[in-house]
N, C-alpha and C positions, 0 to 999 in steps of 0.2 A: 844731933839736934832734931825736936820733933819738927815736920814738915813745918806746922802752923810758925814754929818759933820764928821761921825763914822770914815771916813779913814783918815789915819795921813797924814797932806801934806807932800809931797818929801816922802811918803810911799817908801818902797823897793817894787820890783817889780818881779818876777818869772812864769815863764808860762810854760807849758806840753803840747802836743797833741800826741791825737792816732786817725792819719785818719785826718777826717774834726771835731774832737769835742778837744776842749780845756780846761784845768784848769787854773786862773790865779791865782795866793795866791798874797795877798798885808795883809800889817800892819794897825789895828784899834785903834784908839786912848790912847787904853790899854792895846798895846800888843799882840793884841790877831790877829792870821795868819789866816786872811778869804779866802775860795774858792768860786772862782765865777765859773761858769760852761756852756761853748758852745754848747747846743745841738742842731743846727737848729734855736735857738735863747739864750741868755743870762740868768742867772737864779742864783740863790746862792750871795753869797758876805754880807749875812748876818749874823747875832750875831751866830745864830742857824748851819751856815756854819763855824764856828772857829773849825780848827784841833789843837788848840793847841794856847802856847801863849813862846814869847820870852823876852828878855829887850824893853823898849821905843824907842829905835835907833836902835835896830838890823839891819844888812842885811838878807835878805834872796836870794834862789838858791833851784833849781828844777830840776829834771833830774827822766825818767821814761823809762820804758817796757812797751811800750803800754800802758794800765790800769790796767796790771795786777800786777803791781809795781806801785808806785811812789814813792820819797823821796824829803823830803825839808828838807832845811839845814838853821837852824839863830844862832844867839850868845846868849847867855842866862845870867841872871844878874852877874853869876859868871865869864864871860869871857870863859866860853866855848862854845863849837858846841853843836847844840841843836839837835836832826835829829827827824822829826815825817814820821812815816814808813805810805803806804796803798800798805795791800797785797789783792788780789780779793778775796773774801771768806772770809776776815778777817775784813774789815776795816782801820781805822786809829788807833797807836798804836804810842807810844814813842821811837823810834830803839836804837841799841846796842849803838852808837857813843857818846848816851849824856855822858856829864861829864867827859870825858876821857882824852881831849885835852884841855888844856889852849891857848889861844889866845890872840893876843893884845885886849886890851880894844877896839879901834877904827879897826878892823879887819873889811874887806867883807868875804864871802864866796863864793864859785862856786862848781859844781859838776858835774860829767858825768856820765853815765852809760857806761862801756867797757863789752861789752857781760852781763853777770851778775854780775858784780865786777862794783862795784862804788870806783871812785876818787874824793876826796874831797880837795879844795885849802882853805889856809886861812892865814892869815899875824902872823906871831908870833913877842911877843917880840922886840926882835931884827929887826923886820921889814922885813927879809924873809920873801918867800914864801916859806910852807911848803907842801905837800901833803900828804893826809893821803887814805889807800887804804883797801877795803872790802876784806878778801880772800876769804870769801863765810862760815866763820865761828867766822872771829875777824879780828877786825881795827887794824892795825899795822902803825906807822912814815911810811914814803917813801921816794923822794927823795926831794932834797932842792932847789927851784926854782932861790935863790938869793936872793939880797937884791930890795927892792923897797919902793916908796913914801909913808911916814906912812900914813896908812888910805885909799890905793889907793882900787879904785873897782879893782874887779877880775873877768872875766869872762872866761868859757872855751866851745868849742865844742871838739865833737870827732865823728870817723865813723870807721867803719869796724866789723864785724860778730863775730870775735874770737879774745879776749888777744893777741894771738900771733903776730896778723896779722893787731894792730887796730891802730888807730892815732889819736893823742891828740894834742891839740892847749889852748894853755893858754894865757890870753890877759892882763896887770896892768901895771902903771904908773911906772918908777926909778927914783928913787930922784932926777931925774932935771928934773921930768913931763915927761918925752916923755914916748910914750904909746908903747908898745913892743910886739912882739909874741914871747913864746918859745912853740919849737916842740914836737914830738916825735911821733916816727914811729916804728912798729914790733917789740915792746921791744927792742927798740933800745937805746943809753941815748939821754937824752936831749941835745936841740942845741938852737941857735940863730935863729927865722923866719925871714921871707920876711920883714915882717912889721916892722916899725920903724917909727915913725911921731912926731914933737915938738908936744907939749900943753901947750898952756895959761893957762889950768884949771886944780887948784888943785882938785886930786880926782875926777875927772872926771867920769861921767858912763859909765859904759862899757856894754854891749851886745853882744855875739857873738850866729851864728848858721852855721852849716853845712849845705849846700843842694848838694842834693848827692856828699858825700863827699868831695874831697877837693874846692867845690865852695865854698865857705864863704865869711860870711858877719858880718861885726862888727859896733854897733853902738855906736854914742860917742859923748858927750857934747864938743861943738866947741865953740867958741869966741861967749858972747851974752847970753849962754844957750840954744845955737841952739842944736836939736837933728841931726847928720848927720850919714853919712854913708861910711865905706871903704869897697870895693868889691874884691874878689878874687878867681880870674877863674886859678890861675897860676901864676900871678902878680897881684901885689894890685895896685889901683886906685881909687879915688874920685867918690863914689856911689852918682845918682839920689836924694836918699830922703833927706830934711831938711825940721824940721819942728821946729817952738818955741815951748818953754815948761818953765814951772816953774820955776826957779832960783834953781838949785841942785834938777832938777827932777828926779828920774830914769830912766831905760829904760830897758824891756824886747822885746825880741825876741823870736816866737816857727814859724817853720815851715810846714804847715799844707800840709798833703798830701805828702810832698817830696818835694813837687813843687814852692808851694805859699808861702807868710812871711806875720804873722800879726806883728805889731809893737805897744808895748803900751809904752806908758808915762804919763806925767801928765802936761797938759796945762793951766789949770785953768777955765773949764768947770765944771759948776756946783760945782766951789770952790776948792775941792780938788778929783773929779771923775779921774777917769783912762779913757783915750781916746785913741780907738782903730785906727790903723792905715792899711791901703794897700800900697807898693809900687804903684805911676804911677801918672799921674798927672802935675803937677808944685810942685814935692817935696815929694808927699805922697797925698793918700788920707782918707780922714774921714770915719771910714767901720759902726765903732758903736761911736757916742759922747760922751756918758758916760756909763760905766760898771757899774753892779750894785755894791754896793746895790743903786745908784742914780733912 
């Protein structure tokens, strides 16, 4: 098997950065959650790089402290949340989360870090969205997002320094497809966002990130399987990038620096490789064609 063939097409997609250096975790053919790793140049994404392994179809979601944290989040063959922990000093390790939560069979997952308390989103049963929240000691229910499109992606950002004072944005399809933001501000409850847009596409991908906070940007499978883009400086608008990509590719977003956006998905270079993207251009530009292991 050539290396590339290792990655599952329409693989889930998740990415970290601290600084200019990146993780991106994507799914191998067997499950198993490969790191590939940005140091100056591209490196990992092989057998040898698996933190761990989830279901065939899992989603995966990533959310970090610098490097001195990281967590990823997938669904595992029992229908729960899977979480594989890396603490600096430690390693990679299996986190408290596994096995705890039942989840729809066709669930996504999303995660943020809030100061040091992680929020985890994920589709139950019933087709809500639940939240479940780290107290810094044990996963406890939180609150309940609503109903939405079984199976829809979920994507969240958040910004601000302390619990108290921090804000969260959650992004998923309601069952007549329109793709939604709910809020939440300074431990405040949740609201209604800005955002509000039809879609043609069931379960659509979702991507969101923060840049210095409330700038964001969400990416999102449009008519065609086009990867596009909504931007928001205060009001949302129809963002610059579109690029084609796979038929039910995914799509991650990390912000590098504060400043910059890389964009992966999958276009069918090198078959099923992950293709790195830049804002600018006519749409997007090509930064790296294929991530490894290609």
């Amino acid at each position: 098997m050539a290396p590339i063939d290792e990655i599952a097409i329409r693989t889930p997609l998740a990415a970290v950065a601290n600084g200019n250096h990146i993780r991106l975790y994507q799914l191998d053919v067997n499950g198993g959650v490969r790191e590939a790793q940005y140091e100056g140049s591209w490196g990992g994404g092989q057998i040898r790089n698996t933190i761990g392994t989830v279901r065939l179809n899992s989603p995966l979601s990533a959310t970090n402290i610098g490097f001195s944290q990281i967590r990823v989040y997938g669904v595992d063959n029992d229908d729960t949340i899977k979480e594989f922990a890396y603490d600096a000093g430690r390693g990679w390790y299996l986190g408290a989360l596994g096995g705890k939560f039942k989840v729809a069979p066709y669930s996504s997952v999303a995660a943020v870090f809030v100061s040091e308390k992680i929020h985890v989103y994920a589709q139950l049963p019933d087709n809500t969205i639940q939240e479940y929240r780290w107290s810094g000691s044990s996963w406890h229910e939180a609150d309940n997002l609503g109903q939405a499109l079984p199976g829809t992606s979920i994507s969240a950002a958040a910004w601000g320094s302390h619990e108290d004072s921090a804000s969260i944005r959650v992004y998923f399809q309601t069952p007549t497809k329109t793709v939604i933001e709910k809020g939440k501000d300074a431990n405040g409850a949740w609201y209604d966002g800005w955002l509000s847009f039809p879609s043609d596409e069931t379960r659509a991908a979702l991507a969101a990130v923060s840049l210095n906070g409330p700038h964001l940007r969400l990416f999102y499978t449009a008519p065609g399987g086009e990867i596009r883009e909504k931007v928001s400086g205060g009001h949302w608008s129809d963002g610059d990038f579109r690029q084609p990509a796979l038929p039910a590719s995914s799509v991650a977003v990390v912000s590098v620096g504060g400043q910059q956006l890389r964009i992966y998905l999958q276009n069918g270079t090198d078959n099923t490789a992950v293709t790195e993207f830049v804002p600018g251009g006519n749409g997007g530009i090509v930064h790296q064609a294929a991530l490894p292991p290609a």
